[in-house]
C-alpha positions as CSV (number, residue, x, y, z in Angstrom):
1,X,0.0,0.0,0.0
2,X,3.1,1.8,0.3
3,X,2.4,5.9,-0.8
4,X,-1.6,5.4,-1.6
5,X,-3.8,7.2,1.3
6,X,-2.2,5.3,4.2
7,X,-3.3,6.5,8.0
8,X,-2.5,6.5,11.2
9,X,-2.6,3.6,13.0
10,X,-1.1,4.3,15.9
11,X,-0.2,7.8,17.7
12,X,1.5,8.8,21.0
13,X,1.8,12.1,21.6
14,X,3.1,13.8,25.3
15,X,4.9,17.6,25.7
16,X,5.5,18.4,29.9
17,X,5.6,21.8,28.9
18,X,8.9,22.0,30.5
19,X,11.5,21.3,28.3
20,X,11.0,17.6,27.7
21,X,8.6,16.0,25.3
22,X,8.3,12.8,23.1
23,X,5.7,11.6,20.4
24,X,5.7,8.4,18.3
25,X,3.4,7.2,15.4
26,X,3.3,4.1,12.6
27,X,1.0,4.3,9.1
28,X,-0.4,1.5,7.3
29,X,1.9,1.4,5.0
30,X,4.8,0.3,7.5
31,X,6.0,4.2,8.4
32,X,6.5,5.0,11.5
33,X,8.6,7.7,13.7
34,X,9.5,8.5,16.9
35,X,11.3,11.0,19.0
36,X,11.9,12.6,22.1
37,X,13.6,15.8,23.2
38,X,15.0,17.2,26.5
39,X,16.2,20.8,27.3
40,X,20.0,20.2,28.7
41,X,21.5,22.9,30.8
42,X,18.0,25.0,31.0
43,X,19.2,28.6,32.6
44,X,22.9,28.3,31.5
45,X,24.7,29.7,28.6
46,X,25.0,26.3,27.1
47,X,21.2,25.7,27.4
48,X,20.5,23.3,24.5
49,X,18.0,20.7,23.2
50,X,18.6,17.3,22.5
51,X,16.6,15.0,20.6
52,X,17.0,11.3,19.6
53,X,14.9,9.4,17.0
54,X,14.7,7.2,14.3
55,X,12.1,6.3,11.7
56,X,11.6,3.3,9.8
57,X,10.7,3.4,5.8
58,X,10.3,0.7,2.8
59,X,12.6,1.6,0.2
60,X,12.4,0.9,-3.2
61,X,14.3,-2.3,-3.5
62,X,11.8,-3.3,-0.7
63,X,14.1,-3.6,2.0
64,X,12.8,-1.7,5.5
65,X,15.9,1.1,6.1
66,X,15.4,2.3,9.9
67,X,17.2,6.0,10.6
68,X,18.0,7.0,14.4
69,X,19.5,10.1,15.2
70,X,20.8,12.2,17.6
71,X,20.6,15.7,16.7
72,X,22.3,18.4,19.2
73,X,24.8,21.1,19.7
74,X,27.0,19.1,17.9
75,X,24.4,19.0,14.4
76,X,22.1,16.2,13.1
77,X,23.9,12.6,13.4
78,X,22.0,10.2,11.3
79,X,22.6,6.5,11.3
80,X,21.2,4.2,8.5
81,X,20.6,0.8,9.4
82,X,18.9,-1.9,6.8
């Protein structure tokens, strides 16, 4: 079914309003993402926000190809896995 009117089937979803949040969902067509991000330092100079995540596609060749990440002060830093 893979790019033709897939939905949600599944959808997590939380924010504490204080710097941390996460959220999480998969399609019916074998998407699905999630991430969660936390302020670091909060009230310094080096206040920053990390997240981590991956998401999970079919490619093409039909193989599933999974992406986590990191992305912080030091940038995005993807990691393919299939």
């Amino acid at each position: 079914q893979s790019g033709k009117d897939a939905t949600i089937v599944e959808l997590t979803n939380d924010n504490d309003g204080l710097g941390q949040y996460n959220f999480a969902y998969r399609t019916s067509d074998g998407i699905a993402r999630q991430e969660q991000g936390a302020l670091k330092n909060a009230g310094s100079e080096n206040e920053a926000i990390e997240v981590q995540g991956s998401y999970t596609y079919k490619g093409v060749d039909g193989k599933d190809y999974t992406v986590t990440f990191v992305a912080n002060e030091n940038g995005y830093q993807p990691r393919v896995q299939s």
